[in-house]
N, C-alpha and C positions, 0 to 999 in steps of 0.2 A: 598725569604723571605716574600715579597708581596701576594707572592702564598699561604704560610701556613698561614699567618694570616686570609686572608680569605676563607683560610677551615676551620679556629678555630672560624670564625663569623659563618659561616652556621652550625657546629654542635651547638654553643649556641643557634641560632635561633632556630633549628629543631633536640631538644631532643627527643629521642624516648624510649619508655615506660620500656627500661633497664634502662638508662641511668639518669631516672628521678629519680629510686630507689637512684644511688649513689648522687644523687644530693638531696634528704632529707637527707641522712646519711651524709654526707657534712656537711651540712646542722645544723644538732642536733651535729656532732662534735664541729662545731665551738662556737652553743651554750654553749656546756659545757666547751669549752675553758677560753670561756666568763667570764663563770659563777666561775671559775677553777680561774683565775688570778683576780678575783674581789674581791676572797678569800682571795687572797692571797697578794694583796693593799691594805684589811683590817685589815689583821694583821698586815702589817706592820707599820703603818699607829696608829695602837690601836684604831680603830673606835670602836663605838659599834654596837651592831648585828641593831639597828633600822637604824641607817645611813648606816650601808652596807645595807641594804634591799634597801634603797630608791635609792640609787648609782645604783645597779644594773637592777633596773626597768627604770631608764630613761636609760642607753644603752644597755638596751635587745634589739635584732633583732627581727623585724616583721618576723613572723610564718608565711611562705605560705606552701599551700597543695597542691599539683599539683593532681588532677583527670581524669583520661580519663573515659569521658563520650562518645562521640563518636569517632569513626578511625579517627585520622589524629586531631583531636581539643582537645586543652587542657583547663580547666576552672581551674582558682586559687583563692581560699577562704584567704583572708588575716584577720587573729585574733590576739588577742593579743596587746600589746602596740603599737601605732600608734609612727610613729617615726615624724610625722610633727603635733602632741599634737592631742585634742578633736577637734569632729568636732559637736556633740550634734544630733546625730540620735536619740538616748533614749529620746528626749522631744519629739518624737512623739507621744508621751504617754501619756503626759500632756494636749497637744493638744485633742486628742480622748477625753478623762476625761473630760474637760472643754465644749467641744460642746454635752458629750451624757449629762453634769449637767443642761446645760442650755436646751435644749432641751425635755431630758425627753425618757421617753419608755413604752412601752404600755405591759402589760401580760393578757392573757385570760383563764380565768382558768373554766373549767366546773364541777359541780360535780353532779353525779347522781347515786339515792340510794329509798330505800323505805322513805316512811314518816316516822319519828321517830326515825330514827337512826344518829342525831344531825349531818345533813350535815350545817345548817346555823352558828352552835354555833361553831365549827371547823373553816371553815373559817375565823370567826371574831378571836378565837383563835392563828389560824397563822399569822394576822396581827396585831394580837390584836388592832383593830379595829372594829366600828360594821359599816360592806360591806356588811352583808347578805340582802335579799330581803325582812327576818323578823324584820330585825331592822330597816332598814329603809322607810317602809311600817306604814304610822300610824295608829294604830285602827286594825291592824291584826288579822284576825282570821283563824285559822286553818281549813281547808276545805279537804274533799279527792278530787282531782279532778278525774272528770268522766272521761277525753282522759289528755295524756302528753302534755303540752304546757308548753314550754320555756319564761323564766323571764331573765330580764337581769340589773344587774344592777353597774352602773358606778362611781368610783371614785378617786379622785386626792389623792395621799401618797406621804408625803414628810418627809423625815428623814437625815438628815445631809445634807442638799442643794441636795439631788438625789432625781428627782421628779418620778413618776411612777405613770400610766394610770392602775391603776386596771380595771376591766371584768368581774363578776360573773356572770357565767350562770347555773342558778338553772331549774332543773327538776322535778318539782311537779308531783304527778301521778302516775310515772315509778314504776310499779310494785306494784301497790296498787290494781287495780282490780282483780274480780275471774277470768277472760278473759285478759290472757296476752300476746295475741298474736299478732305479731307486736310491740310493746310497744316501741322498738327501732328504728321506721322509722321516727317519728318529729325529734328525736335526729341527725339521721344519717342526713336527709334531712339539718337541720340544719347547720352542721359541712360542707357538702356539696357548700352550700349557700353561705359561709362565701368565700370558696375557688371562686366562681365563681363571687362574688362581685372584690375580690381583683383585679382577671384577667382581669377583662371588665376596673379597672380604669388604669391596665396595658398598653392593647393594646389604652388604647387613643392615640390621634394624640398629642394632647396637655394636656398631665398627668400631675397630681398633681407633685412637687417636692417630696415630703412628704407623700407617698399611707396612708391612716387611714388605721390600722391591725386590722381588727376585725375576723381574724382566729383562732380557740381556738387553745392554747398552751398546754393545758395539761388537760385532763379527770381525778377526783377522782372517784375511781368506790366504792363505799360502799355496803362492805359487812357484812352482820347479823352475830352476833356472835353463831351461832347454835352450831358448834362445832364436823359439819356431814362434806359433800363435799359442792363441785358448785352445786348450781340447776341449772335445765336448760334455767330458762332464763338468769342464769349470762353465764352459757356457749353461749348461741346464742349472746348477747350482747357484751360479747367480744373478739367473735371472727368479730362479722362486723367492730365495733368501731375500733377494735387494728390493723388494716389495712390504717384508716385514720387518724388515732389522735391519739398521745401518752397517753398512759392510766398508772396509777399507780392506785393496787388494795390495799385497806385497810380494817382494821378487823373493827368495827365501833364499841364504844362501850364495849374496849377489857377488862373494867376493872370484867363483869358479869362471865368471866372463870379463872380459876387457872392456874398458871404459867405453867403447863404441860398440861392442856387440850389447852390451848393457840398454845404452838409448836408443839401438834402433828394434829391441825386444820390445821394450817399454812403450815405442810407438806404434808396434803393429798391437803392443795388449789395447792400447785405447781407441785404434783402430776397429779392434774386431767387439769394443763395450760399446763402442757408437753403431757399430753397422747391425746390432744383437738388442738395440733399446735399452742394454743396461745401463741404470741409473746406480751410483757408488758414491759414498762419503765423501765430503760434501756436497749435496745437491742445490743446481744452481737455482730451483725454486725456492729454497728457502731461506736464500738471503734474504737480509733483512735491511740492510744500511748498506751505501756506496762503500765505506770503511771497513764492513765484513764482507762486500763483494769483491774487493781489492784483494784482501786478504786468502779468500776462498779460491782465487784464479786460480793464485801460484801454489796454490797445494794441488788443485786440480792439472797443473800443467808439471806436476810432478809424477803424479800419481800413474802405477804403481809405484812405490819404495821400495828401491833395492835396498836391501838390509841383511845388517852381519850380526849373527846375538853370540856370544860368551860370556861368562861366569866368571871369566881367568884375568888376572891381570899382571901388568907385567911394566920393565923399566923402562922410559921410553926420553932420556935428557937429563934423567934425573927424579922424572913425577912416575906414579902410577898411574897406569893408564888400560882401560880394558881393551884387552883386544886378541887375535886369533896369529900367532908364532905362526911364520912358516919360515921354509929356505931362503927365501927373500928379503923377510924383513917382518914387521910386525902391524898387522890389518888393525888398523884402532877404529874401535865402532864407534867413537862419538867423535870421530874426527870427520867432518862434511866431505873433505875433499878424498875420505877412502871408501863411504857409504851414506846413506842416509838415513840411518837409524836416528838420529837426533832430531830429523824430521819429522821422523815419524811419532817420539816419544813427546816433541811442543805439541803434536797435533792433539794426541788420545789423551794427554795430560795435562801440560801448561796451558793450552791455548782453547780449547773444546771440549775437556771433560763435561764440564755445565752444559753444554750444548747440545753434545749425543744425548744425556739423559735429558734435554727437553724435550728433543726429535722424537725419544722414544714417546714421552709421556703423551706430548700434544699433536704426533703425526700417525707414529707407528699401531701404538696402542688405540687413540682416537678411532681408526678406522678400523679396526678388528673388534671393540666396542660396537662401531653403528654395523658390522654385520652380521654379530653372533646372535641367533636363535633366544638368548633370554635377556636379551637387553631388548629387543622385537617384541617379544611377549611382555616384558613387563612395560613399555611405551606404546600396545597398543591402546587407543581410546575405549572402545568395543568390547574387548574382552575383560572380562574380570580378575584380578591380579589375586595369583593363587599364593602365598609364601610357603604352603609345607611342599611349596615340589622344588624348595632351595634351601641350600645344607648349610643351616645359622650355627 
């Protein structure tokens, strides 16, 4: 008798992966039992449906799921009602919240395009703020410049207690001269820069708690609304750029073409990113879930965004409404059906902020990390690790 009971402890102990089947089906039987007689104490009982609901949620059985991941080891997922009440894992959530409110976050956004094709007014548009370098420049004068030099300019956004470290980095120049060769290497060097600053406050001995991120997060690449393909400096531009920084292309400007010279531009730009191997925000490698792949399509089957930016706002039924007066009537930029600025603003904002800056952190940066020369020396085995040839 001694003897069979403890044959019936070692097969409880050590189910194996037949035997685990009957034991969910066990398992969902007795739920439905459960479920079957709780019925059936409601009827007799004359509850009504909201107290039999609550009855049978306090003695539902905890759900386990038996898995084999590896030979011989079993892993169990327990869901569902907790039979010894809440225990408050979901306030981890509040927690996060509370420290990224008080703390804050930093975004770097670059845009680079010809002069004139209202990369400042855009910007201030998307935040509806004025962030550009021409509004907060006093006494501004418009200038071509002779070579590209980067501007940059910084500031605090605060909207429902969430504070955020804006970043503009504005590209004067790019593509203004008759010589435009090279035009992209202050850019790239730049973008470069950023990654090799972070790194050096990395490998400190005694780092910041807190690294400053001054890596751009996201490139606007502005393009002319001609209404032809890429020229070739947008092609050499991004195909360097779109290898270190997330780029998102836009039509600049979209309101000077008709609804169908608009789509059929738009399709020869993706025509000539595909036939060129450029890769552009969002990349389909790096989805992650069916429900961000779903979502990435239709950005991608938009992409480039024609987009209209103005400051100005004006009457439009009664409400305020931003938008560009003309003879005709009044281009409202957050209206879908006259541009797609609003598209664009869920994308870098609502829907993806978080996301360009992980791209940057865990694709962009990651792989400018495993190439650079003192990440090399300081991971090789062999060599002996020097610290006075790195600036602490």
């Amino acid at each position: 008798m001694g003897q069979e009971q403890g044959d019936e402890g070692k097969n409880q102990e050590q189910p194996s992966s037949g035997n685990s089947q009957n034991f969910m089906t066990e398992k969902e039987e007795n739920c439905v039992g459960v479920c079957t007689k709780m019925e059936e104490k409601g009827k007799e009982k004359g509850m009504e449906e909201g107290e039999m609901q609550k009855e049978m949620e306090l003695e539902a059985e905890v759900k386990v799921e038996l898995r084999q991941s590896v030979p011989g080891l079993q892993m169990s997922f327990i869901q569902g009602t907790d039979l010894f009440g809440y225990v408050g894992i979901e306030a981890v959530l509040d927690q996060m919240r509370s420290k990224t409110m008080k703390a804050g976050f930093e975004f770097n956004i670059m845009v680079v395009g010809q002069s004139g094709l209202g990369k400042s007014t855009l910007v201030n548009t998307l935040f509806k703020s004025k962030v550009s370098r021409k509004s907060c420049t006093p006494n501004y004068e418009e200038k071509i410049s002779k070579t590209v030099k980067l501007h940059t300019v910084s500031h605090v956004i605060e909207e429902k207690g969430v504070k955020m470290k804006l970043t503009v980095i504005d590209t004067p120049g790019f593509g203004d001269q008759i010589n435009n060769e090279n035009c992209w290497e202050p850019i790239l060097k730049y973008v470069n820069e950023q990654y090799e600053k972070y790194l050096r406050e990395e490998l400190h001995v005694n780092r910041k708690r807190r690294i400053p991120d001054s890596r751009v997060h996201c490139c606007i690449y502005f393009l002319p609304a001609t209404g032809h393909r890429l020229r070739p400096i947008d092609v050499e531009f991004l195909k360097r750029l779109g290898k270190i920084v997330s780029i998102v292309p836009i039509i600049a400007k979209a309101d000077t073409l008709t609804i169908e010279e608009r789509q059929e531009f738009k399709e020869r730009i993706r025509q000539d990113l595909a036939a060129n191997g450029i890769h552009v925000y969002p990349q389909k490698e790096y989805d992650e879930d069916p429900e961000e792949r779903i979502l990435n399509d239709r950005i991608r089957e938009s992409i480039p965004f024609a987009v209209v930016g103005t400051d100005k706002e004006h009457q439009v039924n009664g409400n305020k409404v931003l938008g560009r007066k003309t003879k005709w009537g009044i281009i409202e930029v957050e209206n879908v059906a006259h541009c797609e600025f609003a598209n664009l603003r869920d994308l870098l904002i609502r829907s993806h902020l978080q996301d360009l800056k992980d791209v940057t952190h865990n694709i962009h940066y990651e792989t400018y990390r495993k190439l650079t020369p003192l990440t090399k020396t300081l991971a090789a085995p062999s060599c002996p690790v020097h610290f006075d040839h790195i600036c602490f």
